[in-house]
C-alpha positions in Angstrom: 63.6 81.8 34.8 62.7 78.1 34.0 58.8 78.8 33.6 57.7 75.1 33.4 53.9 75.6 33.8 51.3 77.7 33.6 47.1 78.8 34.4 45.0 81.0 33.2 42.7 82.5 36.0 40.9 85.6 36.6 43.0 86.0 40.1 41.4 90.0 40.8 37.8 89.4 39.9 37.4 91.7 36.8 36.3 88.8 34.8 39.7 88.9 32.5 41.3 86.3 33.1 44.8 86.6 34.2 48.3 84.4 33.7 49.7 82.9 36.6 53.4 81.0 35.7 55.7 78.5 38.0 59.5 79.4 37.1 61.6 76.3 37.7 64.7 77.9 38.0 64.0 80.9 40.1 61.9 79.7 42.7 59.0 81.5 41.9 55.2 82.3 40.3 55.0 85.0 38.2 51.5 87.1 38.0 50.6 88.6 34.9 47.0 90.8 34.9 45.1 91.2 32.1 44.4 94.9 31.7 42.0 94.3 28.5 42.6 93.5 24.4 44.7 90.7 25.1 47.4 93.2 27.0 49.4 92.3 30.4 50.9 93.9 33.1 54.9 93.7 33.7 55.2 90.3 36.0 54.6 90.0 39.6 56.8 87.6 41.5 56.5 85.5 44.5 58.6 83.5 45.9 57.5 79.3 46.4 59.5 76.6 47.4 62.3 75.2 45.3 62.2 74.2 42.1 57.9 74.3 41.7 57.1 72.3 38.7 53.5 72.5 38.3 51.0 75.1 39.1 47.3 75.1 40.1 44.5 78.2 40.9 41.7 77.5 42.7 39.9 79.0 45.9 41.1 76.6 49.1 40.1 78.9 51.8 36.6 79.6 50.7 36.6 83.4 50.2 35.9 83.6 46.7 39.2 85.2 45.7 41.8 82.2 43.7 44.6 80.9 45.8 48.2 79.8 43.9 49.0 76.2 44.4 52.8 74.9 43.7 54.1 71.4 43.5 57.8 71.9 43.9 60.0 69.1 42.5 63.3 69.7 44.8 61.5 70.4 48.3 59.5 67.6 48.1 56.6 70.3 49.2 53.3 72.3 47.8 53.5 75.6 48.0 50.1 77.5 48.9 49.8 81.6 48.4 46.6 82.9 49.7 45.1 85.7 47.6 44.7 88.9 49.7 43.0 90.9 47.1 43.5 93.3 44.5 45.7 90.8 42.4 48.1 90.3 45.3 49.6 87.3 47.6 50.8 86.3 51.1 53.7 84.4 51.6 54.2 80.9 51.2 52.8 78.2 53.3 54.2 74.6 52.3 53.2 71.6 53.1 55.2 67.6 52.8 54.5 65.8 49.9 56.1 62.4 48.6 59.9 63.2 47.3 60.2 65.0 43.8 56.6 66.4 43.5 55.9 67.2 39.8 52.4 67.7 39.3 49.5 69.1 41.2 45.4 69.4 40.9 43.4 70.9 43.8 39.7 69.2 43.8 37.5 68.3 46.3 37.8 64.5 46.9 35.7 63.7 49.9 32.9 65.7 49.0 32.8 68.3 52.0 32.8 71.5 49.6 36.4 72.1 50.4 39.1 71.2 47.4 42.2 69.3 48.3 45.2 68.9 47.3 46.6 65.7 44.8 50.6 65.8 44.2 52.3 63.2 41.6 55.8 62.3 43.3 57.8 61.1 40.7 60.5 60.0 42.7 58.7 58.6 45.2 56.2 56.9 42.8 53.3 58.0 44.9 50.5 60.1 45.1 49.7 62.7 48.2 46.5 63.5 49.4 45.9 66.3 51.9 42.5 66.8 52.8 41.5 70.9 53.1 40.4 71.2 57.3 39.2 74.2 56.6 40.5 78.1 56.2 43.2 77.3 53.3 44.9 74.7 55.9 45.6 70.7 55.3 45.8 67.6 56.9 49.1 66.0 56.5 49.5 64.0 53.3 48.0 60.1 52.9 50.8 58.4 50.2 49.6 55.7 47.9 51.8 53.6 45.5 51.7 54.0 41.5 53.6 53.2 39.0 57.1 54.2 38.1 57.8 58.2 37.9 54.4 59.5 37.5 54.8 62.7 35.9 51.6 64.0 35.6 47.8 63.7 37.3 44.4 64.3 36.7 41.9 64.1 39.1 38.4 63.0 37.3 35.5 60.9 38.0 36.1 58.4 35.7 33.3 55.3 36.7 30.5 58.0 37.2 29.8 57.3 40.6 29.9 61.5 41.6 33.2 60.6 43.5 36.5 62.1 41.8 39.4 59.2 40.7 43.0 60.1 40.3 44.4 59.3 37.2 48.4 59.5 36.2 51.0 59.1 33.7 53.6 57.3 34.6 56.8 57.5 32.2 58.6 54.9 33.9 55.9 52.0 33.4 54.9 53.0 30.9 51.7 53.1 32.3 48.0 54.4 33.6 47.3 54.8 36.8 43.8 54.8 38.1 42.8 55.0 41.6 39.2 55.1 42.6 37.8 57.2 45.3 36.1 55.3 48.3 33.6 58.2 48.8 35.5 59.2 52.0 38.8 61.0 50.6 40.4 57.6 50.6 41.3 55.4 47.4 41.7 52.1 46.5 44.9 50.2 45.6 45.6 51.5 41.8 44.6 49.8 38.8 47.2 49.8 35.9 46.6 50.2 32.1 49.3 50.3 29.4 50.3 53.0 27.8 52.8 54.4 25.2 56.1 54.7 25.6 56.8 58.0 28.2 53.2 59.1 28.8 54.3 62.8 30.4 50.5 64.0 30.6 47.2 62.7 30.6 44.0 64.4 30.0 40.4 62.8 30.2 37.7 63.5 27.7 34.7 61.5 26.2 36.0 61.2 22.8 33.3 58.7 20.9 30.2 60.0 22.4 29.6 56.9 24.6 29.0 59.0 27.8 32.1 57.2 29.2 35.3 59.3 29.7 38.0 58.3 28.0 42.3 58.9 28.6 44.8 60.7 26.4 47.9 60.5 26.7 50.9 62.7 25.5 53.8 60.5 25.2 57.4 61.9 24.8 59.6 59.1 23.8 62.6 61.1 22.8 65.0 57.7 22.7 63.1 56.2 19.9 62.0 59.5 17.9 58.9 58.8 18.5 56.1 61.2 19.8 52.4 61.0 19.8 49.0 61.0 21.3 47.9 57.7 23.3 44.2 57.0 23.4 42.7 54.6 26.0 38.6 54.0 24.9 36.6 53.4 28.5 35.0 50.1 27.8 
């Protein structure tokens, strides 16, 4: 119930890619494997912490098999469910985030081969950072300050240095957030840029050819009617 996000992964290693979905209202991901022509299995479900909002798969403990990755809204937590093979999950491991966590990516910021784990707290107006020790495991979370109800994140190496940058929407400013990565796994203070009216997700692509990635923006700005695609050009 509530499916609010979803990733398309091969999570069995039979190169079709498979559905993996974070249901809101149950408390759950739901696994759906692709048996072949575009055909599904009936569901699997396992249980996350409550209310997950965002989803991400990607390998954190290094055993070339896709891990699920929640960020759940109500907790205030990431979920983390280890792939034991064969299309199938261990429990739940969570971990703090900043309060109201409604977006995840998992990347490797501090350039150790290990990915970590980003969370957008939208009521907290922060961004977590747990650093991947090693085995699927995290550090507890380093919070920085960002705009007003971030909503969504990116994580993207946006001034070409080979170090990833954290990029959000934030409805409530409305702005962009950028933080740049220190090489280290730390960031600097953020740097705002204006945006649209309600700028729920951001995406980065080099749109003019100019080598330079640039931000879009979906903006929801149900008060005023109004919804539409924000484009920020990298200078």
């Amino acid at each position: 119930n509530g499916s609010f996000s979803a990733a398309v992964v091969d999570v069995n290693n039979d190169n079709k890619p498979d559905i993996i979905v974070a249901n809101y209202a149950s408390n759950t991901v739901s696994i759906l494997i692709n048996t072949g022509n575009g055909i599904f299995s009936i569901r699997n479900n396992y249980s996350t912490d409550s209310f997950p909002r965002s989803v991400a798969v990607v390998d954190v403990n290094n055993d070339n098999q896709p891990d699920i990755i929640t960020a759940n809204y109500a907790s205030n937590t990431v979920s983390i469910l280890l792939n034991t093979g064969n299309a199938t999950f261990s429990s739940q491991i969570n971990y703090p985030t900043g309060n109201g966590s409604y977006s995840v990516a998992v990347v490797d910021v501090n350039s150790d081969n290990k990915p970590d784990i980003i969370t957008a707290n939208n009521d907290a107006n922060t961004v977590s950072v747990a650093l991947n020790i090693g085995n699927g495991t995290f550090s507890s979370q380093t919070s920085y300050s960002i705009g007003s109800y971030p909503r969504s994140i990116t994580v993207f190496d946006i001034n070409s240095d080979s170090k990833p940058d954290i990029i959000t929407g934030e409805t409530g400013g409305p702005t962009i957030g950028v933080l740049l990565n220190k090489g280290n796994g730390t960031f600097y203070s953020k740097i705002s840029y204006s945006a649209g009216n309600y700028p729920y997700s951001v995406a980065i692509a080099d749109l003019n050819n100019d080598n330079k990635p640039d931000i879009v923006t979906a903006n929801n700005d149900a008060i005023n009617g109004a919804n539409y695609v924000g484009i920020l050009f990298h200078c």
